[in-house]
C-alpha positions in Angstrom: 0.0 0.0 0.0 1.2 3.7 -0.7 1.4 6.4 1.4 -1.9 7.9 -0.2 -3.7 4.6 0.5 -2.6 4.5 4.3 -3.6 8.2 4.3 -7.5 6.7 2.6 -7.5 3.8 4.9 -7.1 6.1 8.2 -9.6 8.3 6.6 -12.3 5.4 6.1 -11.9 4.0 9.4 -12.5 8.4 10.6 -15.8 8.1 8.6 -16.6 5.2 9.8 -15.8 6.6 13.7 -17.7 9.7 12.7 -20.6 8.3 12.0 -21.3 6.6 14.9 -20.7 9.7 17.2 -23.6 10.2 19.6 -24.5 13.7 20.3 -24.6 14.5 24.1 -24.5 17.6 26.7 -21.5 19.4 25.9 -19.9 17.6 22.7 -20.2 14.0 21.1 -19.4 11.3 22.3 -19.4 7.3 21.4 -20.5 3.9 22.9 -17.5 1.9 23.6 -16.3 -1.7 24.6 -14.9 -2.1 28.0 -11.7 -4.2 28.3 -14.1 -6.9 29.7 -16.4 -6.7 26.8 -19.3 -4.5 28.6 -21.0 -1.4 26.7 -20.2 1.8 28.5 -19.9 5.8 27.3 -16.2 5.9 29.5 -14.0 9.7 29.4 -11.1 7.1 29.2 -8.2 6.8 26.8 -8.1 3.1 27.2 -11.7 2.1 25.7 -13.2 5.5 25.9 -14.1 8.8 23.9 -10.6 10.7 25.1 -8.7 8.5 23.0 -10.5 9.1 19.6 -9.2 12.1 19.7 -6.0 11.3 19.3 -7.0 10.1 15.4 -9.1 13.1 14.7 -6.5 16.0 16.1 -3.7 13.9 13.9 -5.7 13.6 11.1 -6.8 18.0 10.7 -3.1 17.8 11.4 -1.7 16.5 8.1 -5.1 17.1 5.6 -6.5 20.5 7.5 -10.0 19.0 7.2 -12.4 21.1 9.5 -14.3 17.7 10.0 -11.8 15.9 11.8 -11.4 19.1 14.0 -14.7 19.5 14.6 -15.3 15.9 15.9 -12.0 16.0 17.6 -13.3 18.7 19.6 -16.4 17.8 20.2 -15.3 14.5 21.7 -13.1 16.6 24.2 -15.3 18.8 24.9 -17.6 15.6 26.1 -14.2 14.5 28.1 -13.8 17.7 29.5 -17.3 18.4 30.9 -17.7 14.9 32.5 -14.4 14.7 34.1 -13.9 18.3 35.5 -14.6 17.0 38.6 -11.7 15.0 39.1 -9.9 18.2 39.1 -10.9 18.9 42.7 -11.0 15.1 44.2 -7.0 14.3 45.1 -8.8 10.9 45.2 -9.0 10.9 41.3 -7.2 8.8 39.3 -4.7 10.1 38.2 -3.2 7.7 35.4 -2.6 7.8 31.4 -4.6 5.4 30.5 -7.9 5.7 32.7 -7.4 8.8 34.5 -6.5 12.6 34.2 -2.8 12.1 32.9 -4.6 10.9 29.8 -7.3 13.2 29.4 -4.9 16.1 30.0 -2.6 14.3 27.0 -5.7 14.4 25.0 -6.3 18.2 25.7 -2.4 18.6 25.1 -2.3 16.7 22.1 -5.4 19.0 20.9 -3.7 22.0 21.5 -0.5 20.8 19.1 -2.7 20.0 16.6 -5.1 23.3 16.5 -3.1 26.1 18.4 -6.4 26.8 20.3 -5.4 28.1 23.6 -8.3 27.0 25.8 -7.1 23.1 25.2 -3.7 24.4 26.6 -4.9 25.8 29.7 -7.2 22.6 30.2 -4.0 20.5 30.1 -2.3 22.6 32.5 -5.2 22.1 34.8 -5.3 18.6 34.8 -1.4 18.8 35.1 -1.7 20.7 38.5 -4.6 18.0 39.4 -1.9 15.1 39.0 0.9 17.1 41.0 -1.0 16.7 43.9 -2.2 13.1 43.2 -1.2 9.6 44.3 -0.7 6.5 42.5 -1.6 2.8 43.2 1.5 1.8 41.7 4.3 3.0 39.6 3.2 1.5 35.9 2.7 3.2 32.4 -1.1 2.0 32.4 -2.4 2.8 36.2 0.4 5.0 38.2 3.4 7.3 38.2 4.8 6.2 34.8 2.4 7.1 33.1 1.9 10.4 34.4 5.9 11.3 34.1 4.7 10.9 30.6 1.9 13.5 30.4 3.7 15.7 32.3 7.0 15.7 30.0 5.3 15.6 27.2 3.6 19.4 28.6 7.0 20.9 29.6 8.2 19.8 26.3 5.0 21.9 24.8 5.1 25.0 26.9 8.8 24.8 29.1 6.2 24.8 32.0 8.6 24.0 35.1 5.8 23.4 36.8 5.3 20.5 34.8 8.8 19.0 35.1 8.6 19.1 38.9 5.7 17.6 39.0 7.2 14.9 36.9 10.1 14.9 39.3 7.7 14.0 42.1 6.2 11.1 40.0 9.7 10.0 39.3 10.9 10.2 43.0 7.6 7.5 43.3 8.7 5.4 41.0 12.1 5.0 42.6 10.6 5.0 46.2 8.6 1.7 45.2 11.0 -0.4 43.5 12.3 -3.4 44.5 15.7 -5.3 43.7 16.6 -9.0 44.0 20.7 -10.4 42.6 18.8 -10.1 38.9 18.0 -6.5 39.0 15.0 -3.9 39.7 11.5 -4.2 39.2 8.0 -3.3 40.5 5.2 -4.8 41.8 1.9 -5.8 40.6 -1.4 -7.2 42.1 -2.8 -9.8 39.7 -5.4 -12.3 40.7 -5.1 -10.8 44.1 -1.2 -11.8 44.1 1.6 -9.8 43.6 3.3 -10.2 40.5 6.2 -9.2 38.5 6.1 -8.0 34.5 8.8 -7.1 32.3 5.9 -5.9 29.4 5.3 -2.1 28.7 2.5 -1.2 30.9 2.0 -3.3 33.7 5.9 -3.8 34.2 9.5 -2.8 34.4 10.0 -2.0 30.3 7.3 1.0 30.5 8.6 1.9 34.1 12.1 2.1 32.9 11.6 4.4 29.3 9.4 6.7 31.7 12.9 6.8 33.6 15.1 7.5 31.3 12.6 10.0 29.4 12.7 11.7 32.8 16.8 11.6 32.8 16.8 13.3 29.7 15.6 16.7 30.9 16.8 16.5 34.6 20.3 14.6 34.2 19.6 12.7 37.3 21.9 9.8 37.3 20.1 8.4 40.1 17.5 7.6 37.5 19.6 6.8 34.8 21.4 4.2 37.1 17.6 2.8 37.6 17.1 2.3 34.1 19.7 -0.1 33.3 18.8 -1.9 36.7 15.4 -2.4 35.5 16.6 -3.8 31.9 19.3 -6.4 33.7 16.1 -7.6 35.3 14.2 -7.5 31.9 16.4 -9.6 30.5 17.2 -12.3 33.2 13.7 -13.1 32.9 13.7 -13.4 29.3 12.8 -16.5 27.1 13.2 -18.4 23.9 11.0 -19.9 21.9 9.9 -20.8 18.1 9.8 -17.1 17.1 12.7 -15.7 19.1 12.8 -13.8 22.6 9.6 -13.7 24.8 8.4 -13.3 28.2 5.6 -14.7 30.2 3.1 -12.2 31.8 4.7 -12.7 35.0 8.0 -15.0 35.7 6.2 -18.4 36.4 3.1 -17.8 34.4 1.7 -21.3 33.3 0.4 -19.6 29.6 2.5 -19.3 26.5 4.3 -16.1 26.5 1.9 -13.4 24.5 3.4 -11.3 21.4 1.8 -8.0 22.0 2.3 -4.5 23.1 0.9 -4.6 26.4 2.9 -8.0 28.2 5.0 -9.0 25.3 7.8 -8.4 22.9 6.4 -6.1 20.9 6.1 -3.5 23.6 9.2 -4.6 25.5 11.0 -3.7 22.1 9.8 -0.1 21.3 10.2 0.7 25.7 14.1 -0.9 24.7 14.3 1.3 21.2 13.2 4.5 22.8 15.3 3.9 25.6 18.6 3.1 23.5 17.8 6.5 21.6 17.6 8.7 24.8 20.8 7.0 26.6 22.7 6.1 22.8 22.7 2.4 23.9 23.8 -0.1 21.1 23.0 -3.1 23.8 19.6 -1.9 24.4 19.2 -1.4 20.4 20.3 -4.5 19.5 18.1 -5.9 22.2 15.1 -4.0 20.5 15.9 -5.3 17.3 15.7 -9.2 18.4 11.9 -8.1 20.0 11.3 -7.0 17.0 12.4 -10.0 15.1 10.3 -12.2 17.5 7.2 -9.5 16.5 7.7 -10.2 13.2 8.0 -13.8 13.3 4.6 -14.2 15.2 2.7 -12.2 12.4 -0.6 -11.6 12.9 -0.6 -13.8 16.4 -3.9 -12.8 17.7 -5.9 -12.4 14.3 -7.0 -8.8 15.1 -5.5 -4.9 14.3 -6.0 -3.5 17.5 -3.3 -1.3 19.5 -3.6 -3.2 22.5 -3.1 -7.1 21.4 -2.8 -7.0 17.5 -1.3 -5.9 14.2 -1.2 -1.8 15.2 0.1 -1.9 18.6 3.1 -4.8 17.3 4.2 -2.4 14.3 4.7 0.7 16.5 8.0 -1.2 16.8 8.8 -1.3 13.6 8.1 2.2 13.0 10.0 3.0 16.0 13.2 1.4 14.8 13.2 2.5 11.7 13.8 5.9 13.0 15.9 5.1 15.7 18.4 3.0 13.4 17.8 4.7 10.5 17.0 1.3 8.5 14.1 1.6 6.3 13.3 -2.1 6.3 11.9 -1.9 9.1 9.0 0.6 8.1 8.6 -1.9 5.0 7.9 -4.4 7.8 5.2 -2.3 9.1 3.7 -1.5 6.2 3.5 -5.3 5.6 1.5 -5.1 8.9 -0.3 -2.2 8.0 -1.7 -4.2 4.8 -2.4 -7.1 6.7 -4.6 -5.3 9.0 -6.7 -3.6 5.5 -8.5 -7.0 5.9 -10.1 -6.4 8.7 -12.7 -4.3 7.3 -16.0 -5.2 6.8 -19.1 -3.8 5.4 -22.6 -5.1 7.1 -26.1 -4.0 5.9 -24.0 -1.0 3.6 -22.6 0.1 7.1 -18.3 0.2 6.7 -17.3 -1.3 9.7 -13.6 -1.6 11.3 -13.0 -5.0 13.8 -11.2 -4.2 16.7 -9.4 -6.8 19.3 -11.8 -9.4 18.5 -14.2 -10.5 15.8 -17.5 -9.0 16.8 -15.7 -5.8 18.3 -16.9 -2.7 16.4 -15.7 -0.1 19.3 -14.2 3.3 18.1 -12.1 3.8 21.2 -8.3 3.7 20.4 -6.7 0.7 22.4 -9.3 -2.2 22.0 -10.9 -0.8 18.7 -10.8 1.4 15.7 -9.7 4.5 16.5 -5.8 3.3 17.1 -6.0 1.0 13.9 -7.3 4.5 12.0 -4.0 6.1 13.9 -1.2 3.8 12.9 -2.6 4.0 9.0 -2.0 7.7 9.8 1.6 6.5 11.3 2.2 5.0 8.2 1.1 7.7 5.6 3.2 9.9 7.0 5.7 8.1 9.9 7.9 11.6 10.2 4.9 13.8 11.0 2.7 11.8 12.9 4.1 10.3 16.4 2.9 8.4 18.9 0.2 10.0 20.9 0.6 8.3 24.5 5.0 8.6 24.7 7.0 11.5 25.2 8.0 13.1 22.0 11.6 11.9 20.4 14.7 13.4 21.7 17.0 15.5 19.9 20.7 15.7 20.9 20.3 19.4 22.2 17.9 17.7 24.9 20.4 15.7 26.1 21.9 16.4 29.5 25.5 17.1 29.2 
């Protein structure tokens, strides 16, 4: 497929998004999918309205089609109105992918793509919400990871220190709440009401440590940095082989076959390792990238579905990821391989275009579990140097670089 076609394919799945919008008090907003497979009209980034915005403000980005703004603000305006509230509970969450790190990302990500002021200050709000917040844990998907995200991503956007100490205080949780064994560091996580241990990119030590080292970048903390290559010692003492290459179970001692995903698995593991090796110029941790995504690639289409979460979207960020980081355009050849694999997974029903999400049945717009992240990584692929990764901190340059 060509650029233009990836560029129509994100497009389709947008009308497709678009016209299942459901007008409401405030905005629009859409009936979504929860992870467990209930209906629910969720504010949340993972399963909910904030994270179709991320396709819409991307896609007025690169075309400047009014639509796609209008919808994009529409849904946040939804987001905004039904989670002000949070803003005055310190008991709110507070993460990326449920919480107000994530709908403040959304307002943020808004503002880049439209210049309007008022989605700025809304950011900056929920920024000064999550300063004073606490965390059930230190992960990418429910604690201070994530938010060290959100709030880097903002300094990087407005050189707000405010933002960056905030991020410092996340950080400082993070490295109050790890643990170490003789294999390295790592953090806990309660699973089936026992605690586990993950090396994948949001429930474990991968996400934990590329939050770290994003955080090292702009402080020059060494504390942290030191931290970072703890937590990857441990990554990879816990590592596997199998038929397609390296792997990891969901937790060391899990009875299940290791997945090949973004969330627990390889995939994930890989682009945490490839952004990491950027940010401290790490040939190890590149290489090690590179043989997660060899593993990615050699598993394919693994779970039959083109979903961010567990499928064909989420995997290929890799791919995409490395090819900029290494400079080796095979790799975005591999993820447009993925990307053409995944243009089967659209259906028409009754003259109604439909897009499948995470599994077959799953016709949810949101942007982890259904359409709206399938819609943004044919964006990704139309036009990889302009369009990044909504829910990371934006690449480094060398100037960013503590000395």
């Amino acid at each position: 497929m060509t650029d233009d076609g990836f560029l129509a394919a994100a497009q389709s799945v947008a009308d497709s998004i678009a016209a299942q919008a459901r007008p409401a008090v405030g905005g629009a907003r859409w009936e979504t999918r929860s992870y467990t497979g209930k209906s629910q009209y969720s504010t949340a980034v993972f399963g909910g309205t904030a994270g179709v915005v991320f396709l819409f403000a991307d896609l007025f980005r690169v075309t400047g089609d009014p639509k796609a703004r209008e919808v994009a603000e529409a849904a946040a305006m939804w987001v905004e109105g039904q989670s002000k509230s949070d803003l005055r509970d310190r008991g709110a969450d507070a993460g990326l992918y449920f919480g107000m790190s994530g709908h403040g990302q959304m307002c943020l990500h808004l503002y880049e793509a439209t210049g309007r002021e008022r989605w700025l200050r809304d950011a900056q709000a929920r920024a000064r919400a999550v300063s004073r917040a606490s965390w059930p844990d230190a992960h990418v998907l429910s604690g201070s990871a994530g938010s060290v995200i959100f709030l880097l991503r903002l300094h990087q956007a407005t050189k707000d220190q405010g933002a960056l100490d905030a991020a410092v205080r996340a950080g400082s949780h993070i490295a109050e709440t790890v643990e170490r064994d003789s294999e390295g560091a790592r953090w806990d996580w309660l699973r089936e009401d026992q605690v586990r241990f993950s090396a994948g990119f949001v429930h474990g030590a991968s996400g934990i440590a590329y939050a770290l080292a994003e955080l090292w970048r702009l402080t020059g903390n060494d504390v942290l940095k030191d931290l970072v290559f703890q937590a990857w010692q441990w990554i990879e003492a816990v590592a596997l082989e199998d038929d397609r290459g390296i792997c990891w179970n969901r937790w060391p001692g899990d009875p299940h076959r290791p997945r090949v995903q973004w969330c627990y698995g390889a995939p994930g593991i890989g682009l945490a390792a490839a952004r990491t090796a950027e940010i401290l110029d790490s040939d190890d941790l590149c290489r090690f990238a590179e043989r997660c995504a060899n593993a990615t690639l050699a598993a394919g289409d693994v779970r039959n579905n083109p979903s961010q979460c567990h499928g064909l979207a989420g995997n290929a960020e890799l791919f995409i990821e490395l090819a900029r980081v290494t400079g080796d355009d095979s790799w975005l050849a591999h993820a447009r391989a993925f990307g053409d694999q995944a243009l089967s997974y659209r259906e028409e029903h009754d003259g109604e275009l439909r897009w499948m999400g995470d599994e077959p049945g799953n016709y949810s717009p949101d942007f982890m579990l259904g359409s709206a992240g399938l819609g943004h990584f044919f964006l990704r692929l139309a036009r990889p140097a302009e369009v990044q990764m909504p829910l990371m901190v934006r690449p480094n340059s060398t100037e960013e670089r503590p000395s």
